[in-house]
C-alpha positions in Angstrom: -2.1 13.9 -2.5 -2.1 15.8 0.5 -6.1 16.0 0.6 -6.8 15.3 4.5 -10.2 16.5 4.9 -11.1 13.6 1.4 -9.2 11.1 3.6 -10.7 11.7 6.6 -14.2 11.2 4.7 -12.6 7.6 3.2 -11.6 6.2 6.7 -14.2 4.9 7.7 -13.6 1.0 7.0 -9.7 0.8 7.9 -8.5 -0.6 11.4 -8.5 3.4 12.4 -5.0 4.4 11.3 -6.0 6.3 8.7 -8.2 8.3 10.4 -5.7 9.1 13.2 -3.3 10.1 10.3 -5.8 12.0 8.8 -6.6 14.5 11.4 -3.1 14.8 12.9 -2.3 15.9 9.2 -5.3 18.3 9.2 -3.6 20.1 13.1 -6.2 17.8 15.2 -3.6 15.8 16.7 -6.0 15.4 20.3 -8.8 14.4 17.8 -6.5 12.0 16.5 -5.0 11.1 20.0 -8.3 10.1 21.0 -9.5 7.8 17.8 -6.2 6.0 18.0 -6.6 5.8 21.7 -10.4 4.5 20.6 -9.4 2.1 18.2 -7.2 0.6 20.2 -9.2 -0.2 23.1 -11.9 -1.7 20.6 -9.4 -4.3 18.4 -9.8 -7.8 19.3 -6.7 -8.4 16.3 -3.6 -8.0 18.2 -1.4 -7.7 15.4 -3.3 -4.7 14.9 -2.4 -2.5 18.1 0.7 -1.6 17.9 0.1 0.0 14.4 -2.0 2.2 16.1 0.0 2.7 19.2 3.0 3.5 16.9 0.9 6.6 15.6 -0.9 7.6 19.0 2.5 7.5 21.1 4.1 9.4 18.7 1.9 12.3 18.7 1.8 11.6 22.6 5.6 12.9 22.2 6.7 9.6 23.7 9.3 8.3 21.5 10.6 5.4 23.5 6.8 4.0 23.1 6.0 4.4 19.4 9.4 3.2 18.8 8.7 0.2 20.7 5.2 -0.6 18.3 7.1 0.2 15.6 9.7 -2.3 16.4 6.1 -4.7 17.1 4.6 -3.8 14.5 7.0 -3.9 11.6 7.9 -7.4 13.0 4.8 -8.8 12.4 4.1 -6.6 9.1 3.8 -8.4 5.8 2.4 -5.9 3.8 4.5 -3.4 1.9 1.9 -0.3 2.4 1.7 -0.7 5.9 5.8 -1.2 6.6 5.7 2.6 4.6 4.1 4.1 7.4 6.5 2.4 10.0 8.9 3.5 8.0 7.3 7.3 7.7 7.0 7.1 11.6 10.7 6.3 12.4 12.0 9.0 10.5 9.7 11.6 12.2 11.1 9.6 15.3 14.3 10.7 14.1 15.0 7.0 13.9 16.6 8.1 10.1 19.4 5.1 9.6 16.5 2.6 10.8 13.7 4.7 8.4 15.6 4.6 5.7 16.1 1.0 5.9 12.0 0.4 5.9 11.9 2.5 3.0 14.4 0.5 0.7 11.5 -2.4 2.1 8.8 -1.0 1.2 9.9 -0.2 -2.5 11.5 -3.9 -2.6 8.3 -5.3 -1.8 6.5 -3.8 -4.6 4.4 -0.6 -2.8 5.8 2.5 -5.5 3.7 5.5 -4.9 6.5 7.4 -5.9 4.4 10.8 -5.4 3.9 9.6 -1.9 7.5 9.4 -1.2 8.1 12.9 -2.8 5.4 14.8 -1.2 5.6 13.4 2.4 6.7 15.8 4.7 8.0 13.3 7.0 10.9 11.7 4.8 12.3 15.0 4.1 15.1 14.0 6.3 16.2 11.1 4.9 15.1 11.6 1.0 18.4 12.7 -0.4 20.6 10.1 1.4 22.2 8.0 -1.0 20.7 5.2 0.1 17.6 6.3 -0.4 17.8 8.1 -3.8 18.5 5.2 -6.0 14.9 3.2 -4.3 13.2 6.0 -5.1 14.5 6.2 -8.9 13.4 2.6 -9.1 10.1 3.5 -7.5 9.5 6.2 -10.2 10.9 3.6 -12.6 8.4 1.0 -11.7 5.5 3.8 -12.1 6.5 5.2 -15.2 6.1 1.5 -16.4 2.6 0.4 -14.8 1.5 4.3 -17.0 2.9 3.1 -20.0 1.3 -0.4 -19.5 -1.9 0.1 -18.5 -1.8 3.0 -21.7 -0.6 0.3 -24.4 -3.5 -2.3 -22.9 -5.9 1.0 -23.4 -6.9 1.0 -19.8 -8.2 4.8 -19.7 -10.8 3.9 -22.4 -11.7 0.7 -20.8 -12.4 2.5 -17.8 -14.3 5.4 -19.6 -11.9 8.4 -19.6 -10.1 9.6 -22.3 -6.2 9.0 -21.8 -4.8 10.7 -19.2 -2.3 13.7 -19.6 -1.0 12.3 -15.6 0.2 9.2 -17.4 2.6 10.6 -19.5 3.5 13.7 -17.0 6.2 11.3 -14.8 7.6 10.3 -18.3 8.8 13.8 -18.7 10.5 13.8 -15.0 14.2 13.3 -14.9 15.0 11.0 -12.9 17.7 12.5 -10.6 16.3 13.5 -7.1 17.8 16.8 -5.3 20.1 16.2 -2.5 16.8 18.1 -0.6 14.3 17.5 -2.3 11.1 20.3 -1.4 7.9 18.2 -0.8 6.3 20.2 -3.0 8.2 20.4 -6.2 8.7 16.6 -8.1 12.1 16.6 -10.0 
């Protein structure tokens, strides 16, 4: 949602990622040079690392590096949230060809946050390749169903608020994405 300084507050309990992300999105890419740096020095979980070297090294400006823990990272990745910000890092790498093909992962997989993939500045290079477009279709596919499911099961009630105007607002979308597609305008 593009609401940094909320993140920031949220981070707390995450391997330190999200934090670094966080304040290089808020301009405090030291600050964030020097958590990641942080966090890394303090994991014992190995698997952990290069996630966060992937993020540090590429604010460092060294590409070769973060390339490298993406490469380590994504090997080792299971999980389809995490592989989206490998994926988000390769493209700002200029890595595009291999960024795109994490993307069409991550939406396989199952993570859809179709807003996400709309609004990040960082896959504005790549978002209205061909072989990008149609995964991101069936992303905003698969949300438009989990809205209209969790409305037909009455999930707003049974979580005390009325139903949601947001729910039905992707239903209105169309579904064709613009060749370049302006982070902050949805189609």
């Amino acid at each position: 949602m593009g609401k940094y300084e909320d993140a920031l507050a949220e981070t707390l309990g995450d391997i330190g990622y999200m934090q670094g992300l966080a304040l290089a999105s808020l301009g405090r890419e030291r600050d964030a040079i020097a958590a990641l740096r942080w966090r890394e020095r303090e994991t014992t979980e190995g698997r952990i690392r290069p996630y966060l070297a992937s993020l540090r090294a590429l604010l460092e400006g060294d590409r070769e590096k973060s390339l490298q823990a993406v490469e380590s990272a994504t090997a080792r990745l299971h999980d389809a949230e995490a592989v989206f910000y490998m994926a988000r890092t390769l493209v700002r790498l200029g890595a595009h060809d291999r960024g795109a093909i994490e993307l069409r992962r991550v939406i396989r997989e199952g993570f859809w946050c179709y807003d996400t993939f709309m609004r990040d500045p960082w896959l504005d290079p790549i978002r209205g390749r061909p072989d990008v477009r149609e995964p991101l279709a069936e992303a905003r596919e698969h949300v438009v169903r989990a809205a209209e499911m969790f409305r037909d099961a009455h999930g707003p009630e049974l979580i005390g608020r009325p139903t949601d105007q947001q729910s039905r607002s992707l239903e209105a979308r169309p579904i064709t994405i613009p060749l370049h597609a302006d982070r902050n305008a949805h189609p």
